[in-house]
C-alpha positions in Angstrom: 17.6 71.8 18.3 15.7 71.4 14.7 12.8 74.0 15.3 12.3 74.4 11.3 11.6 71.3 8.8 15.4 72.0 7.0 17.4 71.4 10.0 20.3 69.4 9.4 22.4 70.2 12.5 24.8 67.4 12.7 25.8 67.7 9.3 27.3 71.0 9.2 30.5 71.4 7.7 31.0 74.9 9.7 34.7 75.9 8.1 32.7 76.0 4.9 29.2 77.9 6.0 32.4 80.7 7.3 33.3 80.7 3.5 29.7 81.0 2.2 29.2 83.6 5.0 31.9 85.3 3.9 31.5 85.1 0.3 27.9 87.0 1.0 29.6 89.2 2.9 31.9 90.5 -0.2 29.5 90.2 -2.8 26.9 92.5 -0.8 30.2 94.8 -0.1 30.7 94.8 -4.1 27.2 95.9 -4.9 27.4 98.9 -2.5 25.8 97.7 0.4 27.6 98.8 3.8 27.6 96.0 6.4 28.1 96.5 9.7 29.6 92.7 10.8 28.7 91.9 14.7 30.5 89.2 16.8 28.0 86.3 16.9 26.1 86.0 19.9 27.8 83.4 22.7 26.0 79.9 23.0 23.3 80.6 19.9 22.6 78.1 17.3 20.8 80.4 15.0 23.0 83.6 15.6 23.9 84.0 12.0 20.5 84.4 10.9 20.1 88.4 12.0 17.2 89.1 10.1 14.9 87.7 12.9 16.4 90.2 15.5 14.2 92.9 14.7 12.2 94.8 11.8 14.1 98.1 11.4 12.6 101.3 10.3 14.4 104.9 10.1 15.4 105.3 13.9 13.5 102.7 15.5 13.4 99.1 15.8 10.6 96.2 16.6 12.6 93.7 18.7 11.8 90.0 17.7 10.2 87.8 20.2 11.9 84.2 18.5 11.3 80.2 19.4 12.8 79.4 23.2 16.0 78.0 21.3 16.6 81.4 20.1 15.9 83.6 23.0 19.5 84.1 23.6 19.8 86.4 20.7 17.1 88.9 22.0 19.0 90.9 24.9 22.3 90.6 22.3 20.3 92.1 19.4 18.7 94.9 21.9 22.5 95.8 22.5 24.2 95.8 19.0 20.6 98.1 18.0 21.0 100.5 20.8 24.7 101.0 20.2 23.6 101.9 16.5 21.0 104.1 17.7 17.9 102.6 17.3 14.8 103.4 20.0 14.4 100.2 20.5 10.5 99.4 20.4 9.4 96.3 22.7 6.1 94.2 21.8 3.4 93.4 24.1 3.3 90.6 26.2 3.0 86.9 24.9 3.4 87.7 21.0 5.7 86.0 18.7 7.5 87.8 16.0 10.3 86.4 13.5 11.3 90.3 13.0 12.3 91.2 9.2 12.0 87.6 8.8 8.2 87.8 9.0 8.1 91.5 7.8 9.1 92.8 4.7 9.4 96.8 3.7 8.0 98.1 0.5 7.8 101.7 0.3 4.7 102.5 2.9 4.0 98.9 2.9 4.7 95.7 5.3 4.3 92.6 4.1 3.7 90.7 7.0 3.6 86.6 7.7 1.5 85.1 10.5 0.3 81.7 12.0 4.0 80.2 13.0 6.7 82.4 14.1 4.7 85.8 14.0 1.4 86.6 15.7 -1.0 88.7 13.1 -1.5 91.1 16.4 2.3 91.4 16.9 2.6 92.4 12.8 -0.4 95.1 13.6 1.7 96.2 16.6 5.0 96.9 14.7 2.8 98.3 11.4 1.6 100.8 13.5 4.7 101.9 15.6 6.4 102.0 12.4 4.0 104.1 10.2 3.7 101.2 7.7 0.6 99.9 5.8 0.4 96.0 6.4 -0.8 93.7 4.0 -1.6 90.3 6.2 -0.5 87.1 4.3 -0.2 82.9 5.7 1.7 80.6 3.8 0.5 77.4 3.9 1.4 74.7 6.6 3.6 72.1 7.1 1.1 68.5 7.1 1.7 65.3 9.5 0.8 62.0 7.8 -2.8 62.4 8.5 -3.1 65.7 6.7 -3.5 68.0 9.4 -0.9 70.9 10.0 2.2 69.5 11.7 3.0 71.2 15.6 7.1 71.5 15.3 8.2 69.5 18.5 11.1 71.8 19.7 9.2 74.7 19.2 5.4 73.6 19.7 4.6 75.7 17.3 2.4 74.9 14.0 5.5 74.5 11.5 5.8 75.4 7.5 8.5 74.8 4.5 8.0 79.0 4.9 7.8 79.3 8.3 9.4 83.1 7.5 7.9 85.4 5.2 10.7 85.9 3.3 10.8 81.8 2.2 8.1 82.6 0.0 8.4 86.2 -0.8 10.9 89.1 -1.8 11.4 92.9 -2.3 12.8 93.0 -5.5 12.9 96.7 -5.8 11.2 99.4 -3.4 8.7 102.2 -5.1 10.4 105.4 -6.7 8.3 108.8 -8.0 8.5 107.0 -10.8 7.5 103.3 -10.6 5.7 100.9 -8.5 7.8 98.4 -6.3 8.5 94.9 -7.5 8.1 92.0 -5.6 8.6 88.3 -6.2 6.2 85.5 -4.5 5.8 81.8 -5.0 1.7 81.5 -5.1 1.6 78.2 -3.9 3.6 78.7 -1.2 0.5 80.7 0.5 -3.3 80.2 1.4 -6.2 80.7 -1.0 -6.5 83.8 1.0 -3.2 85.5 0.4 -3.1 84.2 -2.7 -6.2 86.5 -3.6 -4.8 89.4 -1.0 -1.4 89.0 -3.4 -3.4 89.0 -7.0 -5.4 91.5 -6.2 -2.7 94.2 -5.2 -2.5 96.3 -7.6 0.3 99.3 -5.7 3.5 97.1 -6.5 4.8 94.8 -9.7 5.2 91.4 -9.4 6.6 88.6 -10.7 6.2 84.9 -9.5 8.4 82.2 -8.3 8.3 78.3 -9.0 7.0 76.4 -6.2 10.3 74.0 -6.3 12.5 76.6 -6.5 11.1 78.3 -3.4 10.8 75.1 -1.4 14.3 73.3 -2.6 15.8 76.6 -3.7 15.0 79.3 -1.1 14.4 81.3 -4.3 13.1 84.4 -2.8 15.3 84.3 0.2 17.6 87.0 -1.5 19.6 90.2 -1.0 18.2 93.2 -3.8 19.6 96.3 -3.8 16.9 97.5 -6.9 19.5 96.9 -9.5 21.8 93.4 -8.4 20.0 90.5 -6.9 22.2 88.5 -4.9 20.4 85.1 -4.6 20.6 81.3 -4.8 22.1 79.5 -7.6 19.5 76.9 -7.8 16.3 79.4 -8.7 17.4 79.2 -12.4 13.9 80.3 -13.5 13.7 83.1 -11.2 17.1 84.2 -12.2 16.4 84.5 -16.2 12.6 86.0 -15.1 14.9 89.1 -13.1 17.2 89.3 -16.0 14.5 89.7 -18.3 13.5 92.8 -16.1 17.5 94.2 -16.6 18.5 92.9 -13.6 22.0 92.2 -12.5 22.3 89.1 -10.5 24.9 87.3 -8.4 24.3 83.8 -7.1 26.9 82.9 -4.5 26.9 79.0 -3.6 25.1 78.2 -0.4 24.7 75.0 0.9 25.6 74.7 5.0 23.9 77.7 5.9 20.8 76.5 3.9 20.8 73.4 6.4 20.1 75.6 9.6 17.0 76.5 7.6 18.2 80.1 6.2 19.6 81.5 3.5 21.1 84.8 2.1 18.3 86.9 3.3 18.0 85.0 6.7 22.2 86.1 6.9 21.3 90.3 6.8 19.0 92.8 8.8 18.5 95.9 7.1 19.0 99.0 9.4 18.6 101.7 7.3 
């Protein structure tokens, strides 16, 4: 079912998205991330892409609330959570949330997307539970041939080349005692008015990320452990910006997984 505008889902070739998969799985492993690899979820199309399970915070964890083709996932990611001991936190009725997909940590802050697969009430919920300081952002819509923003027909939701957050923005590195956090963000990918909410912040670094690269590139749908940025190989600008900056950074070949309408960051939920 293609509920984002990337879907390519009869052209898969799926022995080679399990090599990319795997090839993020080492690299991550090399860098000193632990991973903690689940079975995928039974009868899900969008199972690898654990990111939108939930938004993760110390002990407790925001479940997602995802598109009808995804709702499968939901009671499987409450399960794997709870058997890591996670208080599982459930939103109120009738709000949609993408989970980390929609919500990105920064120190005390959450940058949080709304207006397709995340309700700005639902980001206010989980800010709150969480202890987090949210800074509100849109990106801008997906258009029909008329001009006016497109409604995705498997999802019936309004629909967006960053549908997710983290399509048009990054943690680069998260704040020490000594330095502000650095994030990167595409500036066309978002409205006049997050553009402005984005300039004006002034309690993180920033750096910013070409428009193509972020659309054709998933640029800032990356992996950063604050030293080693595991992204895609076809951000070149983006890559020499972070090396610049001192930056280590792997770029692993992805380009199945990419046609589900994800990427490297889509592939990992941060629990800790």
């Amino acid at each position: 079912i293609p509920i984002n505008p990337y879907y390519k889902f009869h052209d898969v070739d799926y022995t080679q998205a399990i090599k990319e998969h795997d090839e993020v799985l080492k690299i991550l492993e090399s860098i000193g991330i632990k991973i903690i690899q689940v079975p995928s979820p039974a009868v899900c199309q969008d199972g690898v892409y654990t990111a939108n399970w939930a938004l993760v915070h110390g002990d407790k964890a925001v479940m997602s609330k995802l598109p009808s083709a995804r709702q499968g996932e939901q009671a499987y990611a409450e399960k794997i959570l709870t058997e890591l001991g996670k208080t599982v936190i459930h939103l109120p009725n009738n709000l949609k949330f993408s989970g980390q997909g929609d919500a990105l940590i920064c120190g005390s802050l959450l940058f949080s997307g709304s207006g397709y697969r995340s309700d700005a009430d639902a980001q206010e919920f989980a800010a709150r539970e969480l202890g987090l300081e949210r800074v509100q952002l849109m990106t801008v819509p997906l258009l029909d041939i008329s001009g006016q923003p497109q409604i995705n027909s498997s999802t019936g939701w309004y629909d967006s080349y960053f549908y997710d957050l983290d399509l048009a923005l990054a943690i680069i590195k998260a704040p020490t005692d000594n330095s502000k956090g650095l994030i990167a963000y595409c500036p066309e990918a978002f409205t006049p008015a997050s553009q402005q909410i984005l300039a004006n912040l002034s309690s993180v670094d920033k750096i910013t990320v070409d428009i193509n690269e972020a659309r054709n590139g998933f640029a800032t749908n990356l992996v950063s452990n604050g030293t080693t940025v595991v992204m895609s190989d076809n951000a070149p600008i983006l890559k020499n910006d972070l090396e610049k900056l001192g930056l280590k950074v792997i770029t692993p070949k992805i380009r199945e997984i990419a046609k589900g309408g994800g990427f490297i960051r889509c592939m990992t939920l941060t629990i800790e």
